[in-house]
VOSE-582868 format. One record per atom (N, C-alpha, C, O, CB): residue number from 1; residue in one letter; x, y, z. Coordinates in pm, 1 decimal. Each point is the difference from the previous one (the first is absolute). Glycine has a CB too. Example, Ala and Ser with C-alpha at 12.3 -4.5 7.8 and 13.67 -1.06 7.14 Angstrom:
2
   i aa       xx       yy       zz
   1  A   1319.0   -569.0    780.0
   1  A    -89.0    119.0      0.0
   1  A     90.0    120.0      0.0
   1  A    103.6     -1.9     66.5
   1  A   -292.8   -115.4     58.1
   2  S    154.2    222.3   -196.6
   2  S     82.0    119.0      6.0
   2  S    -77.0    109.0     73.0
   2  S     50.9    110.8     16.9
   2  S     67.5   -173.6   -231.4
END
This chain:
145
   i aa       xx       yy       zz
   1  X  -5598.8    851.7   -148.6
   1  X    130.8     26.4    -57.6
   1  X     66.8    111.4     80.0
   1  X    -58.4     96.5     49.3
   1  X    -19.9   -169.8   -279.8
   2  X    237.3     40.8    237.8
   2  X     47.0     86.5     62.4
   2  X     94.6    137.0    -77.0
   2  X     55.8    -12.9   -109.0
   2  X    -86.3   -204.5    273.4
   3  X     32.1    296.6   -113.2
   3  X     74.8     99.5    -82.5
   3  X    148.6     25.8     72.7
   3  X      2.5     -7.9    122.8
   3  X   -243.5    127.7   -206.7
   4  X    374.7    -87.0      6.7
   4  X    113.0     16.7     93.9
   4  X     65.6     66.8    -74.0
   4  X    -21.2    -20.8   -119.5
   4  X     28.0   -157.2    249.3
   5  X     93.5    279.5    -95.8
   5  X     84.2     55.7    -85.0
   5  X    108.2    -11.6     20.3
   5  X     46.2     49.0    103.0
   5  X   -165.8     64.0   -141.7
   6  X    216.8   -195.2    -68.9
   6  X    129.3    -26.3      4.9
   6  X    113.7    101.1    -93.2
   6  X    -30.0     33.2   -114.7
   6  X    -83.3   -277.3    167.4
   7  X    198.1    272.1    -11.8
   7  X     96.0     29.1    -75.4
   7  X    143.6    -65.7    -27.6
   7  X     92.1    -57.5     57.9
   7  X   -225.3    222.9      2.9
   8  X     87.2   -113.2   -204.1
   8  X    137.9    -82.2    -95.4
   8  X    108.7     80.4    -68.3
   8  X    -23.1     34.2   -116.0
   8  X   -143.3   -199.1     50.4
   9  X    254.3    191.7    107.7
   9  X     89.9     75.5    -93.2
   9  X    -37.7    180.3     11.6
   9  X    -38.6     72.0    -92.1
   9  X     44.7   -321.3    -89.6
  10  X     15.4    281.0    299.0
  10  X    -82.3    110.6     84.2
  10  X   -103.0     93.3    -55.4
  10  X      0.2    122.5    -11.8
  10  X    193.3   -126.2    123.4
  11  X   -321.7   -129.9   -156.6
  11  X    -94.6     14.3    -50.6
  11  X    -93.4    -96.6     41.2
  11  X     28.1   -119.2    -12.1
  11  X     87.2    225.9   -141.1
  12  X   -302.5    -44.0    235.1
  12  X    -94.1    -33.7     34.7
  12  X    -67.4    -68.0    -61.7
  12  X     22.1      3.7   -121.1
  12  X      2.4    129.3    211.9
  13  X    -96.4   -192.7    -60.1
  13  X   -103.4    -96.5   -144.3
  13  X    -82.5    -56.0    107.9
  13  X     66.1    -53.7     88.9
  13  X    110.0    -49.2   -324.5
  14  X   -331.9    101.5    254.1
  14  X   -106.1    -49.8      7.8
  14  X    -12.1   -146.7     -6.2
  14  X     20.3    -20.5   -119.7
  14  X    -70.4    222.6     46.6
  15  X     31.3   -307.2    123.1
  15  X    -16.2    -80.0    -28.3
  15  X   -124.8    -64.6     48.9
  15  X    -48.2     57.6     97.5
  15  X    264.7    -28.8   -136.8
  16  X   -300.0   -163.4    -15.0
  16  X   -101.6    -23.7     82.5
  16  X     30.7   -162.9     63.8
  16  X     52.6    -75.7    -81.5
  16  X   -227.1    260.8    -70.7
  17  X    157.2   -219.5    234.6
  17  X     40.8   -143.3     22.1
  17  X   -127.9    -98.2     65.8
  17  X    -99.0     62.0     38.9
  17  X    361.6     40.0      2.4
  18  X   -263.0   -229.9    -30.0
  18  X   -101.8    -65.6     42.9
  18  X     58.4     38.3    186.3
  18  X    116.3     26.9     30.2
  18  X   -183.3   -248.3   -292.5
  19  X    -61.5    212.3    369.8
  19  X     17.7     58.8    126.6
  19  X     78.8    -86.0     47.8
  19  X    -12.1   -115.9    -39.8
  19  X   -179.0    228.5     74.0
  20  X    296.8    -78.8     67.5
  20  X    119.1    -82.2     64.8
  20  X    103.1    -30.4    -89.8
  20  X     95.7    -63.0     44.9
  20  X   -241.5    -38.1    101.9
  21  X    145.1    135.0   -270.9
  21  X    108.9      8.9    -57.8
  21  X    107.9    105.6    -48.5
  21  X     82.9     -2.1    -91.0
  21  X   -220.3   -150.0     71.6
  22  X     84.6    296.9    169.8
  22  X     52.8     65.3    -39.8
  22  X    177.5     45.1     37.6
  22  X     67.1     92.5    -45.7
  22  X   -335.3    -72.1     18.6
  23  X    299.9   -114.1    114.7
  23  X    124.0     17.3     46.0
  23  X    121.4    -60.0    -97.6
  23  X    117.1     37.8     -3.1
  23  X   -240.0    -38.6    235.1
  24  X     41.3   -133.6   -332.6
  24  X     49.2    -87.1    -76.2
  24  X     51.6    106.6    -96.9
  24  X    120.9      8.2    -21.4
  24  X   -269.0   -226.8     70.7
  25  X     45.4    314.6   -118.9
  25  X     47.4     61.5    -87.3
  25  X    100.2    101.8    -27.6
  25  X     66.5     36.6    -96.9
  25  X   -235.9   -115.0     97.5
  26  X    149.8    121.0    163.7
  26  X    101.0    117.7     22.2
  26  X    123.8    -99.9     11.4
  26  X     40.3      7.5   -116.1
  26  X   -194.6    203.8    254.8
  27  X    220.1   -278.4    -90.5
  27  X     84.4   -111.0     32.6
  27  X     44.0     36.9   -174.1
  27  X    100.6     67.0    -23.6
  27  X   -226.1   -280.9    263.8
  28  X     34.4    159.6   -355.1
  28  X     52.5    -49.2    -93.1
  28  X     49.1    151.8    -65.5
  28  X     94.3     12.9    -78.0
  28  X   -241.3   -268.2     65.6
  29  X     92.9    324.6     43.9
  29  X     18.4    132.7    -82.7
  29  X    122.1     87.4     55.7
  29  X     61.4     86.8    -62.0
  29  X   -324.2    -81.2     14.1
  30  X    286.6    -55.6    199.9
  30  X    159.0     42.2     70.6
  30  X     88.0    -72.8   -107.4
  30  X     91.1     43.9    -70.3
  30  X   -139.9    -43.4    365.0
  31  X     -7.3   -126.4   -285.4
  31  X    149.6    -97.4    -82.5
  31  X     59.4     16.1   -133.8
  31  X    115.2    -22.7    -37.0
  31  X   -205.5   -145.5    148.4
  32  X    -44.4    225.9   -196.9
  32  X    -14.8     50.5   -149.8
  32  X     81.4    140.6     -4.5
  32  X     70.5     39.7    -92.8
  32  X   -325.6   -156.1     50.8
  33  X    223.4    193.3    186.7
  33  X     91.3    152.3      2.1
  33  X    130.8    -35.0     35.8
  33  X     79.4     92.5    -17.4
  33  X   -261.1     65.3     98.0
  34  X    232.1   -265.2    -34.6
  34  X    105.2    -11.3     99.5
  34  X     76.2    -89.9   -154.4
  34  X    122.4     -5.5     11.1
  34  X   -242.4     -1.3    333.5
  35  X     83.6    -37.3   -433.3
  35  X     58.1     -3.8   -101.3
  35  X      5.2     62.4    -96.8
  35  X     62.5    -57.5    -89.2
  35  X    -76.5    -70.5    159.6
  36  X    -39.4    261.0   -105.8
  36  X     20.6    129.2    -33.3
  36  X    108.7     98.1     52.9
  36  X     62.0     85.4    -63.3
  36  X   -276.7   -135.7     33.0
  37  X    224.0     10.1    189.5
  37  X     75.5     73.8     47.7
  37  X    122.6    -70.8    -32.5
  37  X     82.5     71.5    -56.9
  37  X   -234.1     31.1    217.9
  38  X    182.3   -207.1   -143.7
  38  X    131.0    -31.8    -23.2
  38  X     45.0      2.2   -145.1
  38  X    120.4     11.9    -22.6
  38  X   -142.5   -138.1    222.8
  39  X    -64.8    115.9   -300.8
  39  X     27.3      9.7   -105.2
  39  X     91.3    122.0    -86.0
  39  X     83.3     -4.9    -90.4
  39  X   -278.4   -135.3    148.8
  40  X    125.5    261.2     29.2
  40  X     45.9    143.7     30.9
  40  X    122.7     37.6     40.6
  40  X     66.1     95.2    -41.3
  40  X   -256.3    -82.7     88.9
  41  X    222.4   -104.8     49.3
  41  X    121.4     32.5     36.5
  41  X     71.4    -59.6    -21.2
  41  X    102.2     33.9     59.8
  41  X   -152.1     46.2     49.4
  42  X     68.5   -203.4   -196.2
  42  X    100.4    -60.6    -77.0
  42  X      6.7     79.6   -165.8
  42  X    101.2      3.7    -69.9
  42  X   -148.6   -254.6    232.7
  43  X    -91.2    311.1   -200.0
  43  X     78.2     36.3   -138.6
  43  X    -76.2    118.3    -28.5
  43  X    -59.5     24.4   -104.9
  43  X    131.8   -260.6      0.0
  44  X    -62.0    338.3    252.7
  44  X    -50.4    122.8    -18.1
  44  X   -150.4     34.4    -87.8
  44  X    -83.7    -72.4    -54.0
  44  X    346.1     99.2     81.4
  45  X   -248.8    108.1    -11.9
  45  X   -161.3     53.1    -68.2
  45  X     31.6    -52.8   -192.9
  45  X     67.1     34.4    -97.3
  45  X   -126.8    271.1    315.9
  46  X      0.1   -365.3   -194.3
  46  X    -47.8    -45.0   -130.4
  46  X   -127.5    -11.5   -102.3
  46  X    -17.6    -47.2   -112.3
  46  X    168.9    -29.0    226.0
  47  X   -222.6    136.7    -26.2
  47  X   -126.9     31.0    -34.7
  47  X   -111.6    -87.5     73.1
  47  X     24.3   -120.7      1.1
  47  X     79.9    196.6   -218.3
  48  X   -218.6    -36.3    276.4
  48  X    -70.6    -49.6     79.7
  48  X   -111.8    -85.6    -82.2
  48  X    -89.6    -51.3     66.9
  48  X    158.2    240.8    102.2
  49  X    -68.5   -208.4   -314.6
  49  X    -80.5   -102.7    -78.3
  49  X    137.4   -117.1     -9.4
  49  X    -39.9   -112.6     29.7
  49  X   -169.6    301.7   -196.9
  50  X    332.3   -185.7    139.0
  50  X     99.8    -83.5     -1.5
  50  X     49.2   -124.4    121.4
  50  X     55.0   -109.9     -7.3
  50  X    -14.0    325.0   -132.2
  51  X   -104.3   -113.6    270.4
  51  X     59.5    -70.3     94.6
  51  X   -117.8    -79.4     55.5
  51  X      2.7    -89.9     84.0
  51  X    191.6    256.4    -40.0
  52  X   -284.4   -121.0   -100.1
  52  X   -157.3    -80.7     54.2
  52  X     12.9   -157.5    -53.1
  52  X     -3.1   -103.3     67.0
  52  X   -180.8    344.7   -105.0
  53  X    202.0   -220.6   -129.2
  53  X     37.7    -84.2    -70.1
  53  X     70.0   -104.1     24.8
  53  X    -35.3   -117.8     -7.0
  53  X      3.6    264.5    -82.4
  54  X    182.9    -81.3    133.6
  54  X     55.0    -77.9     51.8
  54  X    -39.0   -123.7    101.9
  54  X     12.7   -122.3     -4.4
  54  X     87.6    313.0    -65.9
  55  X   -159.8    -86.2    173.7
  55  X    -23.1    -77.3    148.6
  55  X    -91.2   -108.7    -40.4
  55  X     -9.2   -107.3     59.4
  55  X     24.4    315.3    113.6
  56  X   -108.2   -160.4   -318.3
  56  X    -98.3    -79.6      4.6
  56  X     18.0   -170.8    -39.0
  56  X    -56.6   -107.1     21.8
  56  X    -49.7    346.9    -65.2
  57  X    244.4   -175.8    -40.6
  57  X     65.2   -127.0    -87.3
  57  X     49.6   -104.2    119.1
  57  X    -46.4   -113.8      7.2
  57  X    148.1    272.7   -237.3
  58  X     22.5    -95.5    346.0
  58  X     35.4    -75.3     95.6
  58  X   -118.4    -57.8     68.1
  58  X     15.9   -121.6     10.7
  58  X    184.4    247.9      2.5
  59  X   -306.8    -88.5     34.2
  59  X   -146.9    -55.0     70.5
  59  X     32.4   -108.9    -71.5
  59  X     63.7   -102.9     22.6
  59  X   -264.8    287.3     24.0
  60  X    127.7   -126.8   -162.2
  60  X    -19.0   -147.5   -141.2
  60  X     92.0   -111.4     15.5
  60  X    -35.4   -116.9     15.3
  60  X    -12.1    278.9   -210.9
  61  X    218.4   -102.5    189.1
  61  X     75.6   -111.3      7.3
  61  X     15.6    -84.6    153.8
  61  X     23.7   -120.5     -7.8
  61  X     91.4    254.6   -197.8
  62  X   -123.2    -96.0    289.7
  62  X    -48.6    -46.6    118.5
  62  X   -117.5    -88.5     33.3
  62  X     11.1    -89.2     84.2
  62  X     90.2    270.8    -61.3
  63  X   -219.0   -157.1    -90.8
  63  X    -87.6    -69.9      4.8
  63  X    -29.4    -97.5    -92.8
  63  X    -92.6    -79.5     16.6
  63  X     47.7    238.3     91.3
  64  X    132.1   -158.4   -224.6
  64  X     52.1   -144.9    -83.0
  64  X     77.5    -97.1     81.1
  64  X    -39.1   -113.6     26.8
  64  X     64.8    243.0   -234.8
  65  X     83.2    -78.7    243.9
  65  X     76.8    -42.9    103.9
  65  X    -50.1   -115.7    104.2
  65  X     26.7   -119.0     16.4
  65  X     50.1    349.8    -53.6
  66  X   -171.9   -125.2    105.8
  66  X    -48.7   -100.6     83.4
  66  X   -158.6    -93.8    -54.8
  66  X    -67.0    -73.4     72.7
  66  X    205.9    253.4    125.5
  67  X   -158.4   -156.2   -304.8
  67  X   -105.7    -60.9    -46.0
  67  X     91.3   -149.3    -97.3
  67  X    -49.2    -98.5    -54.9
  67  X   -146.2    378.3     54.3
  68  X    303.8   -246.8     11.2
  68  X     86.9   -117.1    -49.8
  68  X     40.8   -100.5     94.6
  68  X     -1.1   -122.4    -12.5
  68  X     81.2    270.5   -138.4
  69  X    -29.2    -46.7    286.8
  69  X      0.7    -84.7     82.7
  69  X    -95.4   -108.0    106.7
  69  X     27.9    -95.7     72.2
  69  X    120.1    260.3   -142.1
  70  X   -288.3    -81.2     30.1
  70  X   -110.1    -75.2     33.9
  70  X    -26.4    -99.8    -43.9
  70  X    -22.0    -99.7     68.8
  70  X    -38.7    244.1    -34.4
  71  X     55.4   -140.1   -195.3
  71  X    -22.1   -132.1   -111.2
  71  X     92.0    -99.6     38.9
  71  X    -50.5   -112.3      0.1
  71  X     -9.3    245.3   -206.7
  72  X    200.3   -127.4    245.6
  72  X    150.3    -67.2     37.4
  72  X    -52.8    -76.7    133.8
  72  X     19.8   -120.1     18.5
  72  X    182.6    328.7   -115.5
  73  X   -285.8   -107.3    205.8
  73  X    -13.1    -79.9    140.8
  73  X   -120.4    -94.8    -33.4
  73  X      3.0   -113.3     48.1
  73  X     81.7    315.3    132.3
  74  X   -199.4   -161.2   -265.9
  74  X    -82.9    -84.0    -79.9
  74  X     19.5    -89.8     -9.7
  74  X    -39.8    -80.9     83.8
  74  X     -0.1    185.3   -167.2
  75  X    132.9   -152.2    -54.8
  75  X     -9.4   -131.6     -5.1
  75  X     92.5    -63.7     54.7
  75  X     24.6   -120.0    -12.5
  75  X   -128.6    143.2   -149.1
  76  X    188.0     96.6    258.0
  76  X    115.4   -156.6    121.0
  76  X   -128.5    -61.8     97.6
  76  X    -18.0   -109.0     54.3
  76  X    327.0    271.6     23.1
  77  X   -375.8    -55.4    -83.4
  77  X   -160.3    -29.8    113.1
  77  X    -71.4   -177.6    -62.3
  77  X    -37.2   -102.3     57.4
  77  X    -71.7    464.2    -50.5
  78  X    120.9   -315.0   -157.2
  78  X    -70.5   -112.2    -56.7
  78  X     68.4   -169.8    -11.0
  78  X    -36.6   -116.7     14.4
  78  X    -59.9    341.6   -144.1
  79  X    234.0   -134.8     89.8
  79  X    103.4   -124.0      2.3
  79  X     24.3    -86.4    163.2
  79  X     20.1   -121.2      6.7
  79  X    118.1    281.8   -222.3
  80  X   -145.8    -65.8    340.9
  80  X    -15.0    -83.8    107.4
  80  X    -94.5    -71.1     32.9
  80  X      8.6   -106.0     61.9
  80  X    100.0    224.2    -11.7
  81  X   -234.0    -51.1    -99.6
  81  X   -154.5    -60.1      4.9
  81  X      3.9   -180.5    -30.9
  81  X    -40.6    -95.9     65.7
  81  X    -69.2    367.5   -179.2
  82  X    185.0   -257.6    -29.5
  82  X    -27.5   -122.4    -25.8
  82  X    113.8    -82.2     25.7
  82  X    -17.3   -121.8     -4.0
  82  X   -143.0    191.8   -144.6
  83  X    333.2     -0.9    187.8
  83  X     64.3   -102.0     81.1
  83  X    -57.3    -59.8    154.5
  83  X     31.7   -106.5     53.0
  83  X    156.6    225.6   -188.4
  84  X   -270.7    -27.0    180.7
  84  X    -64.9    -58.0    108.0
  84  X    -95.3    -79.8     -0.1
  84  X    -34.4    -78.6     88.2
  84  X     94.1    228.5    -24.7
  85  X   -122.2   -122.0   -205.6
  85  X   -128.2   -144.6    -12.0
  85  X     99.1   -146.0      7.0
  85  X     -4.6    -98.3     74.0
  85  X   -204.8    242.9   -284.2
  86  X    296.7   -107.5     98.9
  86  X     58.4   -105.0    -17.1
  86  X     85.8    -76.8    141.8
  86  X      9.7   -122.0     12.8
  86  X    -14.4    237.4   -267.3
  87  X     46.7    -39.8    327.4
  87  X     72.6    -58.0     89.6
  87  X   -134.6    -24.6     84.4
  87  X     62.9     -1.0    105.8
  87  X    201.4    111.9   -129.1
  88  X   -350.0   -124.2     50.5
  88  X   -130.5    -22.6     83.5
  88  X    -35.3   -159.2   -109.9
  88  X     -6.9   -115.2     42.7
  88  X   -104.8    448.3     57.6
  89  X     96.4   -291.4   -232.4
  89  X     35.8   -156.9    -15.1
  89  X     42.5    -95.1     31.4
  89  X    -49.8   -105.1     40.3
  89  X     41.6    172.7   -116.1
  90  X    144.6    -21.5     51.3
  90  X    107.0   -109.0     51.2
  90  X     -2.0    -36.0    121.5
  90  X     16.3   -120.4     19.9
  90  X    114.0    190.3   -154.2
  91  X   -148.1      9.1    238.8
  91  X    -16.9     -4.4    129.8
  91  X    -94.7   -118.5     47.9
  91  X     19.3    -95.5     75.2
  91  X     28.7    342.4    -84.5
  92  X   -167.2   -199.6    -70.0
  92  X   -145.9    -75.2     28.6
  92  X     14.1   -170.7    -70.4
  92  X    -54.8    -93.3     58.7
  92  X   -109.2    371.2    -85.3
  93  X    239.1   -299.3    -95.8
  93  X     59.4    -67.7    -14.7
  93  X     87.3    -92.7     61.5
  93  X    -34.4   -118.1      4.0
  93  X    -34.2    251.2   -109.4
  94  X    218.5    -83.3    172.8
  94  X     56.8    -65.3    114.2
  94  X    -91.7    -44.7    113.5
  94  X    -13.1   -106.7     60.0
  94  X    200.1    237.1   -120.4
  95  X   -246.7     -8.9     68.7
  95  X    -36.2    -82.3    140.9
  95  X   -136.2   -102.9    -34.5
  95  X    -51.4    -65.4     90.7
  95  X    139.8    296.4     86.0
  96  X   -132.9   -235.9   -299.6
  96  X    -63.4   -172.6    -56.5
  96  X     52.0    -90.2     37.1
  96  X    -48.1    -92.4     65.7
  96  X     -1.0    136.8   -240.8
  97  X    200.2    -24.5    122.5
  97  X     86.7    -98.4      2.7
  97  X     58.3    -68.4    122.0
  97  X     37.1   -117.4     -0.2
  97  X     -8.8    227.6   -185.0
  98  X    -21.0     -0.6    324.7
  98  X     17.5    -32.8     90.8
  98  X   -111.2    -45.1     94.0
  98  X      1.7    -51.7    111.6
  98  X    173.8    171.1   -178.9
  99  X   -263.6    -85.7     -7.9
  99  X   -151.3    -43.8    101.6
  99  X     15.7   -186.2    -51.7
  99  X      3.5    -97.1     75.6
  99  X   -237.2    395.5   -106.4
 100  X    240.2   -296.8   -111.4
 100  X    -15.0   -128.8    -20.3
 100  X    124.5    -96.7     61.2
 100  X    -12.2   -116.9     36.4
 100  X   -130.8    202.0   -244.1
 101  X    250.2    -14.3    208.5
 101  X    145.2    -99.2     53.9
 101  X    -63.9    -56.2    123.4
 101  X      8.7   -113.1     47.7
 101  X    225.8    267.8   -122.8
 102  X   -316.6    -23.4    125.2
 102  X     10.9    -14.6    177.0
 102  X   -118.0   -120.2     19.6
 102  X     18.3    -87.7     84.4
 102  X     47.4    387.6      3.6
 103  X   -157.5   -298.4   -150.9
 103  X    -87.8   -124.5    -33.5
 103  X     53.1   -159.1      5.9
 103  X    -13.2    -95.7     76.3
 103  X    -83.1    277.5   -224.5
 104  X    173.9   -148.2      3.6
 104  X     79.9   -141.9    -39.3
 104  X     93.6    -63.5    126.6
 104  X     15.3   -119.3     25.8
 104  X      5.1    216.9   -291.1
 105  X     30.3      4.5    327.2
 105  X    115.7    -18.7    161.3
 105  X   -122.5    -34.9    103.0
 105  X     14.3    -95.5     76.4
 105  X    218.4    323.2   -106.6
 106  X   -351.5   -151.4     32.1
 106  X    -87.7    -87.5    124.0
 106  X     -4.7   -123.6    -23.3
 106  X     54.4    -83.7     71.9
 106  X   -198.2    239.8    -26.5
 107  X     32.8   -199.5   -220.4
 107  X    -48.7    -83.2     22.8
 107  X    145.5   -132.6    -22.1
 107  X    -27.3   -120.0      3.2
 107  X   -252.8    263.9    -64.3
 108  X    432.1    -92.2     39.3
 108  X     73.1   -122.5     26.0
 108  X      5.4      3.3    183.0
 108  X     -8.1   -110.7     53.2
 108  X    172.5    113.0   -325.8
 109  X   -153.2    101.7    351.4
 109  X     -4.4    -14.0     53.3
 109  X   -119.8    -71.2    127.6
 109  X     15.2    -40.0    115.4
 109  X    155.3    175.6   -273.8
 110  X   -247.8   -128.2     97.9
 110  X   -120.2   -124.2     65.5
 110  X      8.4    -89.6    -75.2
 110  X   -115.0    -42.9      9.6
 110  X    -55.0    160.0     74.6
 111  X    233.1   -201.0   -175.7
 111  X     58.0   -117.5    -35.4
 111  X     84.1    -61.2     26.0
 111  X      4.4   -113.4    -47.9
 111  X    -70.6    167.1    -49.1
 112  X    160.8    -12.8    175.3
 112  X    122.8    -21.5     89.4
 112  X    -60.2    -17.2    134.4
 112  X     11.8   -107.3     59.1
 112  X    158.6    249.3   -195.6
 113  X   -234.9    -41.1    187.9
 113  X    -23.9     10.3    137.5
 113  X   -112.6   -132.7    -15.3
 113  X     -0.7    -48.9    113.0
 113  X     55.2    351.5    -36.5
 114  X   -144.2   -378.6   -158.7
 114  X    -53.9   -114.3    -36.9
 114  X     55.9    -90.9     19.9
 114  X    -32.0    -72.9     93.9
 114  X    -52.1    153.8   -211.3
 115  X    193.6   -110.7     31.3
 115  X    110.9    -68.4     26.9
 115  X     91.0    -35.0    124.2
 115  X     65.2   -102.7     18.8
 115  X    -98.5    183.8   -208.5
 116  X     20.9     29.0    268.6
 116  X     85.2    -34.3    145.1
 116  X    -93.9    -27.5     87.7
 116  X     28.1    -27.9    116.6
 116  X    159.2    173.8   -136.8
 117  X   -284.7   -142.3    -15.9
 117  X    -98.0     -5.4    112.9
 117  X    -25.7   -157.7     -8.7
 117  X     -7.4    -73.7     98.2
 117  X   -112.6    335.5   -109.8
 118  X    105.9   -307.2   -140.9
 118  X    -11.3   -128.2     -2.2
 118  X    113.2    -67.9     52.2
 118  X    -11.0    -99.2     72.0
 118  X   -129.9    129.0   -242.7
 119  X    237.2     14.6    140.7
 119  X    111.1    -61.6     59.9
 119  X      5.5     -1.2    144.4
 119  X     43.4   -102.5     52.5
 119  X     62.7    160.8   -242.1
 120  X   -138.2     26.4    254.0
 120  X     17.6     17.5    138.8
 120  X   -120.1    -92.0     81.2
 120  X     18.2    -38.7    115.4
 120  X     94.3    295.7   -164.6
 121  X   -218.9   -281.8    -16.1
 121  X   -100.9    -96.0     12.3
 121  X     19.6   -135.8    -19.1
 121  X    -50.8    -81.2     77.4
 121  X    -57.1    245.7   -131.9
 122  X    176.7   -198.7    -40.6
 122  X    126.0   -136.2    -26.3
 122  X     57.1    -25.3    112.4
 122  X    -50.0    -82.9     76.0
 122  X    126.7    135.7   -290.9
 123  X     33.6     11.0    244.8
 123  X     94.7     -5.2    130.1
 123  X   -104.9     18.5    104.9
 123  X     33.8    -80.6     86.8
 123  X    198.7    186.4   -181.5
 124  X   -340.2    -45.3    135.6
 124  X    -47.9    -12.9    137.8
 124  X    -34.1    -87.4    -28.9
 124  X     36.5    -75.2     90.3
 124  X    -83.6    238.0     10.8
 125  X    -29.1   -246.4   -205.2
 125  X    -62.8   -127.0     22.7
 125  X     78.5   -150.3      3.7
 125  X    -56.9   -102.4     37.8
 125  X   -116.9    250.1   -143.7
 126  X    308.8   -142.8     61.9
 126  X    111.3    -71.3     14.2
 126  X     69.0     41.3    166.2
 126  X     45.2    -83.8     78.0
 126  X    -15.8     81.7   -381.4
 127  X    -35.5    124.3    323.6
 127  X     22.6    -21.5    150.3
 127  X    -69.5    -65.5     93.3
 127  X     49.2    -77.8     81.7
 127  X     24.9    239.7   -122.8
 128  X   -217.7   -125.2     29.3
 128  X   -101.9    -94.5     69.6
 128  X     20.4   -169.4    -37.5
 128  X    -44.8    -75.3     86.5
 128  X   -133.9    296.6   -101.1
 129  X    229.1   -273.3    -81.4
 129  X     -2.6   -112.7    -43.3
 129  X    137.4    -87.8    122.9
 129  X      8.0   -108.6     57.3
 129  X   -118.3    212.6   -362.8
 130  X    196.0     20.8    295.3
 130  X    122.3    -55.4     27.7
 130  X    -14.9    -10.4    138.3
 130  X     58.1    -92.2     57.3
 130  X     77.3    177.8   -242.3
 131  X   -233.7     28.2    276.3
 131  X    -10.9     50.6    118.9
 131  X    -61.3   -124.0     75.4
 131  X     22.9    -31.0    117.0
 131  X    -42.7    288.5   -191.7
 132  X    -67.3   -326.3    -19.8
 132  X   -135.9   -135.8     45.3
 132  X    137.3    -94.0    -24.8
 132  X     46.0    -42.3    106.1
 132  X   -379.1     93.3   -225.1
 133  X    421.4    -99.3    -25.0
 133  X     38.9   -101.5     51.1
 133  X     99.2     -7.8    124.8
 133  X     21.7   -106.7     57.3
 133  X    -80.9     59.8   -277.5
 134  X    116.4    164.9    257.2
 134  X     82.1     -9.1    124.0
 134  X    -54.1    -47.1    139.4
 134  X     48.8    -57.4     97.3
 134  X     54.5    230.5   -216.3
 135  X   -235.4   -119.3     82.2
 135  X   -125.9    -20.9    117.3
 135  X     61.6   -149.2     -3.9
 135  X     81.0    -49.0     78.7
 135  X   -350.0    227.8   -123.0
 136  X    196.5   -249.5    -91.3
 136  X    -20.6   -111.5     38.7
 136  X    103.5    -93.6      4.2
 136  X    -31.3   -115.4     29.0
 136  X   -158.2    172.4    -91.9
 137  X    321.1    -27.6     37.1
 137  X     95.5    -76.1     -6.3
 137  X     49.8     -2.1    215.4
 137  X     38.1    -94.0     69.7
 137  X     35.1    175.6   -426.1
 138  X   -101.5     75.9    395.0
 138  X     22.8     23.4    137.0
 138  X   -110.6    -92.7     65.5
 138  X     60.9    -72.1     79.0
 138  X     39.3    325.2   -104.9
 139  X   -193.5   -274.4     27.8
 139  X   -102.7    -59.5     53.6
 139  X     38.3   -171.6    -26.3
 139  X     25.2    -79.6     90.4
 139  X   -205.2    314.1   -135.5
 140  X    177.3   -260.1    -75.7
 140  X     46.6   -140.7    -45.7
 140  X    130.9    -67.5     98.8
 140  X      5.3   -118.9     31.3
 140  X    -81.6    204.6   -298.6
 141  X    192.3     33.6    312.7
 141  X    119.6    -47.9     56.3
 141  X    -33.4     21.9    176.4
 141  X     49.1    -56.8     97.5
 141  X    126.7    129.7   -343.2
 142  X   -251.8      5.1    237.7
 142  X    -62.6    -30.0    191.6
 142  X    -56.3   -115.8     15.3
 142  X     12.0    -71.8     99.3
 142  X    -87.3    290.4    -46.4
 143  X    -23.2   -254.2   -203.4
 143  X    -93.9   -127.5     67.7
 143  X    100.3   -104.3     52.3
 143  X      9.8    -69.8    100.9
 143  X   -220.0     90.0   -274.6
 144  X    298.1      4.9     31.9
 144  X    150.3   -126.3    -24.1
 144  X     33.7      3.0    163.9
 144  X     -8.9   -116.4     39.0
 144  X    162.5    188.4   -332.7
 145  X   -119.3     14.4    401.6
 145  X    102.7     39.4     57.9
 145  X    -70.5    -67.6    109.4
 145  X     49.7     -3.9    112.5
 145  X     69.3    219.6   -223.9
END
């Protein structure tokens, strides 16, 4: 344990602190005097149990303050938490939907491309048909000739 002596209200006090925390305390005990001091000089000597009081009350109201505003960033913390689950839903969702479209568009699309192929297998084999009877109609009109 560490020992440090701070003053508050141009008055010493002993304090003991856990080790490395001794700069923290002096820090806090400037800020505790430094609202004493101003307290002072907005509403003069008023007595040095009055103005302690005081300062102690503003601390207090300060640290409601921001203990309000913590609870406030809290649950916007919580409320985004779960607009973000939710939009990770939806997300994960759409893109189901687009995984499956993209499916349904292949497999028409290898049903088509089936389709032309047969077709294109039609016509080459009607070309060959047409290609032999020319043969043989050309051959037939030489023998003629």
């Amino acid at each position: 344990m560490a020992q440090i002596t701070v003053t508050i209200n141009d008055r010493s006090f002993r304090m003991a602190c856990d080790d490395g925390e001794e700069e923290r305390l002096l820090g806090l005990a400037q800020r505790f005097d430094d609202s004493i001091s101003g307290l002072r000089e907005n509403f003069g000597e008023i007595g040095d149990q009055r103005l302690t009081v005081m300062a102690g009350i503003m601390v207090t109201d300060h640290l409601a303050e921001v203990e309000r505003k913590l609870k406030a960033a809290e649950a916007r913390i919580e409320e985004l938490g779960k607009a973000e689950a939710s939009v990770e839903e939806r997300l994960a969702a759409q893109e189901q939907r687009y995984l499956s479209r993209i499916e349904a568009l292949e497999a028409e699309h290898r049903e088509k491309e089936a389709k032309v192929v047969a077709r294109l297998l039609e016509s080459a084999d009607k070309i060959e048909e047409l290609g032999a009877d020319l043969d043989n109609e050309l051959r037939e009109e030489e023998s003629a000739a």
